[in-house]
C-alpha distance (Angstrom), angle and dihedral (degrees) to the residues before:
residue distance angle dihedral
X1 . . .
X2 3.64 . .
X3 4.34 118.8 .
X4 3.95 96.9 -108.5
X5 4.33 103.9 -110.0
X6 3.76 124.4 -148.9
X7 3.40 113.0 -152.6
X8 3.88 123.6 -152.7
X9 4.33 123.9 -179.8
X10 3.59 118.8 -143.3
X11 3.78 110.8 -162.0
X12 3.72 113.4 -169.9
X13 4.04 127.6 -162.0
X14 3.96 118.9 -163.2
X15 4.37 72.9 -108.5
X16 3.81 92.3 58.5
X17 4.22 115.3 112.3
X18 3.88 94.0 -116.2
X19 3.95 92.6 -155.7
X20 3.70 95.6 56.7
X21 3.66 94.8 53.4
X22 4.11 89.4 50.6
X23 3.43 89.6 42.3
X24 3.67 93.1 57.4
X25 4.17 90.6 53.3
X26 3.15 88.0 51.7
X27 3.75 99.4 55.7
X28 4.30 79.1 40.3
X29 3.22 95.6 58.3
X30 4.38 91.2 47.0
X31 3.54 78.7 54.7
X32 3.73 92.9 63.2
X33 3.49 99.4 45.0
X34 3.33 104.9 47.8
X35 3.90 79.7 53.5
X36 3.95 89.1 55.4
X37 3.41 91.8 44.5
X38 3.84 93.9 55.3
X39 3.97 98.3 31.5
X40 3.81 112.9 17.3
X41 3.24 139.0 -152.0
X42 3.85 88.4 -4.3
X43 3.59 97.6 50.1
X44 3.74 120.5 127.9
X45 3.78 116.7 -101.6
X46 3.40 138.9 -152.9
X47 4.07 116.5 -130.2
X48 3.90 121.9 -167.4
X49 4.31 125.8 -177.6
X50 3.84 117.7 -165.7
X51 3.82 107.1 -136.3
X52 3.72 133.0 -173.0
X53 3.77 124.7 -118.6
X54 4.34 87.7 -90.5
X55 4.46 85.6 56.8
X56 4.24 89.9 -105.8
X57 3.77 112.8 132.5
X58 3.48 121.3 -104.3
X59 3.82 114.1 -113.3
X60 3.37 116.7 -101.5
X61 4.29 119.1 -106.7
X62 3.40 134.7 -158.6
X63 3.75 146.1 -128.6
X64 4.01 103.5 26.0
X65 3.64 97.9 -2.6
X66 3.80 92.8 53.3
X67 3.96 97.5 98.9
X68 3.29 97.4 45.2
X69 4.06 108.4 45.7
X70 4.06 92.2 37.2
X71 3.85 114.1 83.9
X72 3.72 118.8 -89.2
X73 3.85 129.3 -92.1
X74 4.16 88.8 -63.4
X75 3.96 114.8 92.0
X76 4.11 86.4 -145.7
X77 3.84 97.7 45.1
X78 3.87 79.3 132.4
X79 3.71 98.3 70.7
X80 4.07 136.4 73.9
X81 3.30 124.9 3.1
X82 3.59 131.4 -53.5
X83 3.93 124.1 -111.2
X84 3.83 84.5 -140.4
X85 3.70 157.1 62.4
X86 4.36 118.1 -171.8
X87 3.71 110.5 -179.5
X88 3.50 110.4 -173.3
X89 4.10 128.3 -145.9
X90 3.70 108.2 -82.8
X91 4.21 128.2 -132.7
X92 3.87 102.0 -112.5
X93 3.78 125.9 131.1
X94 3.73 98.1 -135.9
X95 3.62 153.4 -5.6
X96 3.66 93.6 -78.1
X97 3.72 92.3 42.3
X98 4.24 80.8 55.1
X99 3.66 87.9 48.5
X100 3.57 94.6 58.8
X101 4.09 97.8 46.3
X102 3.63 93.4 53.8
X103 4.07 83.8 51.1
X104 4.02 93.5 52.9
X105 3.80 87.8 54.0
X106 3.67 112.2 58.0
X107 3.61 96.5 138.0
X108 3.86 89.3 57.4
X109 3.94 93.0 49.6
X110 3.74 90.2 58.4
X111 3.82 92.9 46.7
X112 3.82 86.9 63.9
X113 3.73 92.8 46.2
X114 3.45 88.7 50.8
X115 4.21 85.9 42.4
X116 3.78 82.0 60.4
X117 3.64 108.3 45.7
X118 3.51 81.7 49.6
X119 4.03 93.7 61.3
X120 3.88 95.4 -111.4
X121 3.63 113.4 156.3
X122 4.34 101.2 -122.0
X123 3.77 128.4 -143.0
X124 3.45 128.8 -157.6
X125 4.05 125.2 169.5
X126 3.69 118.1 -165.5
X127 4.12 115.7 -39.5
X128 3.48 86.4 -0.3
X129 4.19 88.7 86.0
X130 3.90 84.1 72.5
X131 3.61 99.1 67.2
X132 3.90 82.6 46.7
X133 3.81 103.6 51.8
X134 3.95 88.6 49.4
X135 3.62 95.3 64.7
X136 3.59 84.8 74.2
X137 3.75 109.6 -129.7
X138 4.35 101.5 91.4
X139 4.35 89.6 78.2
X140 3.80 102.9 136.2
X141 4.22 95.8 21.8
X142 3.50 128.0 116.2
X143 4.14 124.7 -126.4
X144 3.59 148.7 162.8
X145 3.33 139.1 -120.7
X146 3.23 140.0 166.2
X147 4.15 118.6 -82.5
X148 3.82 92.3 -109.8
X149 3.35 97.4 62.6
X150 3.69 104.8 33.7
X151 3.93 96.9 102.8
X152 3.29 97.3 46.8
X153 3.95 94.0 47.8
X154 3.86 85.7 53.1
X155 3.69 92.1 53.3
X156 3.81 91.5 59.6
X157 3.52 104.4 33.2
X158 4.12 108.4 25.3
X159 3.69 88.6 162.6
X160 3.56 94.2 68.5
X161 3.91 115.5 74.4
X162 3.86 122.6 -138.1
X163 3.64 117.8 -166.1
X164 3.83 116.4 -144.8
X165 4.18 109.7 -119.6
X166 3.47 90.3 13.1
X167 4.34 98.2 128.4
X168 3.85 83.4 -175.2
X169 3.59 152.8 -2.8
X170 3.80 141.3 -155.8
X171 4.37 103.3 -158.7
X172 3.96 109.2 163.7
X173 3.50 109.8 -69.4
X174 4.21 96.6 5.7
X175 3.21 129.4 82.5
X176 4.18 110.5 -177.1
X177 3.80 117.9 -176.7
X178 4.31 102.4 -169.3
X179 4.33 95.0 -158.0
X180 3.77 136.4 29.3
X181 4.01 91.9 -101.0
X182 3.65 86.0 61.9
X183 4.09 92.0 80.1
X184 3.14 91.4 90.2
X185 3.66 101.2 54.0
X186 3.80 90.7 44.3
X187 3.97 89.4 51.1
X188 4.26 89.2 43.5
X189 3.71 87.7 50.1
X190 4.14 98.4 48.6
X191 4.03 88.1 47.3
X192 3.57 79.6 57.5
X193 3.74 99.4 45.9
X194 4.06 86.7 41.6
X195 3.62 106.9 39.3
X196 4.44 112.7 12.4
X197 3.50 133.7 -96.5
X198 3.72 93.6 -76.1
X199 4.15 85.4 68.9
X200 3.76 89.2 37.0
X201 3.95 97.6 53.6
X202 4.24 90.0 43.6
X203 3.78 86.6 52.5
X204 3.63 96.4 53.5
X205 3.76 99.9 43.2
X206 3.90 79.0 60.4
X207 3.69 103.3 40.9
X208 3.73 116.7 16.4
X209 4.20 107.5 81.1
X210 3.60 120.9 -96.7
X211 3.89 121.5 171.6
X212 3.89 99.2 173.0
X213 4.37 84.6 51.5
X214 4.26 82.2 50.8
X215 3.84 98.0 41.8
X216 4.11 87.0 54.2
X217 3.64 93.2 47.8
X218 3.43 94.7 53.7
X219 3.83 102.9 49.6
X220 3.89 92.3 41.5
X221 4.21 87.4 55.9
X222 3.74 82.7 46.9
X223 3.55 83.2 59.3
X224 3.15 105.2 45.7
X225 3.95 96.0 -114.4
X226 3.59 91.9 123.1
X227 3.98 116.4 66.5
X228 3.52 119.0 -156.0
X229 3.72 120.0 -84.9
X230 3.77 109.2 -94.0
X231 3.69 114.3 -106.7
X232 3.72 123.3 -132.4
X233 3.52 129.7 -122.1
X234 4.11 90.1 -99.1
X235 3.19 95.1 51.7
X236 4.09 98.9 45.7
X237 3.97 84.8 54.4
X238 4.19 98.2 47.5
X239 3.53 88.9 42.8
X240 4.09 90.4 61.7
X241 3.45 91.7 35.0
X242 3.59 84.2 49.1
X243 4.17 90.3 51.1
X244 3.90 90.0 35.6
X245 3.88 100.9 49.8
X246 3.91 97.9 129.1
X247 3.83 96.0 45.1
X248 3.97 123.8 88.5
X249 3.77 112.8 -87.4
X250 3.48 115.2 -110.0
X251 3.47 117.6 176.0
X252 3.86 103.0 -159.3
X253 3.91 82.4 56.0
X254 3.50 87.9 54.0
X255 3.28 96.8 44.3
X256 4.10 86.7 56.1
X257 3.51 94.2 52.1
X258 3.86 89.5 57.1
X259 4.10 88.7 46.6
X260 3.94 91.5 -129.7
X261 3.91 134.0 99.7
X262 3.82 115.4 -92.1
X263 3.65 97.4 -107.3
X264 3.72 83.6 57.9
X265 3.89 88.0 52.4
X266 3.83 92.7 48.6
X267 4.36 93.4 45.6
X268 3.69 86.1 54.5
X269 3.04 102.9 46.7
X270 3.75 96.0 45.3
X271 3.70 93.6 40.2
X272 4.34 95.6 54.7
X273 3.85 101.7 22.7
X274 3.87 100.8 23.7
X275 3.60 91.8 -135.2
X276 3.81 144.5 79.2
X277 3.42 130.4 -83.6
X278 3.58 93.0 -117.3
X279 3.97 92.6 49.9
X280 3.78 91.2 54.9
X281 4.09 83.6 44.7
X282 3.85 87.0 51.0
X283 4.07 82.2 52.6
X284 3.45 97.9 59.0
X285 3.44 99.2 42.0
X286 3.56 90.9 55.8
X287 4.21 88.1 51.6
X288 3.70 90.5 55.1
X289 3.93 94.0 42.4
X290 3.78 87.4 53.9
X291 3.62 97.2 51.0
X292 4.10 87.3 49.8
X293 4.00 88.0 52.1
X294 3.98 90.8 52.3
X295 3.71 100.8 40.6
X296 3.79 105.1 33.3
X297 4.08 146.2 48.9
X298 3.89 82.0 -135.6
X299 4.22 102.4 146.0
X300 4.11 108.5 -124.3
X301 3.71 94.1 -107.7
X302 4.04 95.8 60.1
X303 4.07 88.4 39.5
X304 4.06 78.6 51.1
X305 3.56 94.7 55.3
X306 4.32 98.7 40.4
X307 4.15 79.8 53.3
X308 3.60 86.9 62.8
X309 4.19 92.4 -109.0
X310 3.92 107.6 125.7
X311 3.98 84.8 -173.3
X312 3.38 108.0 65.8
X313 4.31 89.5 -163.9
X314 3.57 83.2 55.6
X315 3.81 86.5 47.7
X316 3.74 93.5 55.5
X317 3.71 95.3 42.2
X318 4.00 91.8 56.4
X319 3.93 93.2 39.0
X320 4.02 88.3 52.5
X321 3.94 94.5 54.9
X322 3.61 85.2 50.5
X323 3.51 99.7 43.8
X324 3.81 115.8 26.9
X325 3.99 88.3 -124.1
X326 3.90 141.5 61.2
X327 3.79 111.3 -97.5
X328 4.20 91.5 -104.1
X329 4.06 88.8 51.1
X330 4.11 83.8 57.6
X331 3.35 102.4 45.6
X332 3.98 91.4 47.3
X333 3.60 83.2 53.5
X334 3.84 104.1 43.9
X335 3.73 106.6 20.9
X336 3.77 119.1 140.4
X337 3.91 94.7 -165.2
X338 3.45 134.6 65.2
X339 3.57 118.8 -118.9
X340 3.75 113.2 -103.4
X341 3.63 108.4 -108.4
X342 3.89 81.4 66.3
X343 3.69 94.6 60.8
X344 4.15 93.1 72.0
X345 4.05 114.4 102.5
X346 3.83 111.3 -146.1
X347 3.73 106.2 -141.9
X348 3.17 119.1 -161.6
């Protein structure tokens, strides 16, 4: 049986506060794995799609943006329709300014009135509970805001109540956070919504801040009442790799070091890194090897031999599958010091 997935749209406007909508994946994706961590595979998860102001998924970027403009953990994030609208705080100066985003993006206020007809649980953090309320369908529901905008708010939507000091609120369908901290009691109260109190309470041990809960756990670790967390098996065998790099690989030894058989080694490896432990040996070798070509005057062969490669051909070979380019290609490319011929003064 399929893990149950909650999914959550994330339509963003060239208005929308960027850093609130990544923030909120990120405290999404906690969600999930503090959910692996205490169910497994089987675990609920969270799912999140950034759309455009028309409802059409962003396209996904790389390098840093990768995690946040691909789908979520599900392979078919892509299909039905979500259990959720988040509409993050948007960049405008004033209430007017506000006023005049929410009136660029009609298409987008009908998309949450549709999002609530539909029985989606809706988001809003901040100014974001404008574009909300104009879609109509929040008369009679309770929200926050922040103080600033309160009056004006009321002017435009008197049949939605705000309650003074409130920071947020969870009324039927709405959830309104009023300032950036509030995330995380908007994403607390949707695991809730989505997945029970049992999720909820997990999630907010983690997230929500607790100084009395960080004052105990530091006097009982200076007490020694707290062991240190178990390692696994992977990370027993990359830490001696890690404290072993220039010595010949051995993979019985390796297999010692992690205290299991080396089948075991080789299933683990394989089965959470898809690779062997030599390849991800290789890796590391190559990390150090590229540090020593961009910080030192080190020749190849000695860098060869401190990698743990007494053949500096086979050196080369290994650092150019890794690399794209021989070893004295990278450090022409990336070297931080000057050669040493350029280190003499002419005085004159």
């Amino acid at each position: 049986m399929p893990a149950p997935t909650f999914r959550i749209d994330i339509p963003l406007v060239p208005e929308s506060s960027l850093g609130t909508a990544l923030h909120f994946i990120d405290l999404l994706r906690s969600a999930n794995l503090l959910a692996r961590l205490r169910s497994g595979n089987q675990a609920p998860r969270m799912d999140w799609r950034l759309l455009d102001a028309n409802g059409q998924p962003l396209p996904a970027l790389t390098g840093p943006w990768a995690h946040y403009t691909a789908a979520g953990p599900s392979t078919d994030v892509h299909s039905g329709p979500a259990q959720a609208v988040f509409i993050a705080s948007f960049l405008a100066a004033d209430i007017p300014a506000i006023r005049q985003v929410v009136a660029r993006h009609p298409a987008l206020v009908r998309q949450v009135g549709i999002a609530v007809d539909a029985g989606q649980k809706l988001l809003t953090m901040g100014d974001g509970a404008w574009l909300a309320a104009a879609s109509g369908r929040l008369q009679g529901r309770t929200a926050s805001l922040p103080w600033f905008y309160m009056a004006g708010f009321a002017r435009d939507f008197p049949g939605i109540t705000l309650v003074p000091g409130r920071d947020w609120t969870d009324d039927g369908p709405w959830l309104s956070g009023a300032l950036p901290h509030n995330l995380v009691d908007l994403a607390i109260a949707l695991v809730r919504h989505a997945f029970g109190e049992e999720m909820a309470r997990a999630c907010a041990t983690v997230m929500a801040p607790d100084h009395q809960r960080a004052q105990a756990a530091l006097q009982a670790n200076a007490q020694q009442h707290i062991p240190a967390t178990r390692d696994s098996t992977l990370a027993r065998a990359i830490a001696w790799m890690e404290a072993h790099l220039e010595e010949p690989y051995s993979l019985e030894r390796l297999a010692q070091a992690a205290s299991v058989s080396a089948r075991t080694l080789l299933r683990h490896f394989q089965a959470e890194l898809a690779q062997s432990p030599l390849d991800y040996l290789h890796a590391l070798r190559c990390a150090r090897a590229k540090v020593m070509l961009e910080v030192t005057l080190e020749s190849v062969p000695s860098i060869a031999v401190a990698c743990g490669y007494a053949d500096p051909a086979a050196f080369r070979r290994i650092f150019v599958r890794h690399t794209g380019m021989p070893p004295a290609e990278y450090r022409k490319r990336h070297a931080l010091r000057a050669p040493r011929r350029r280190w003499r003064v002419e005085v004159g």
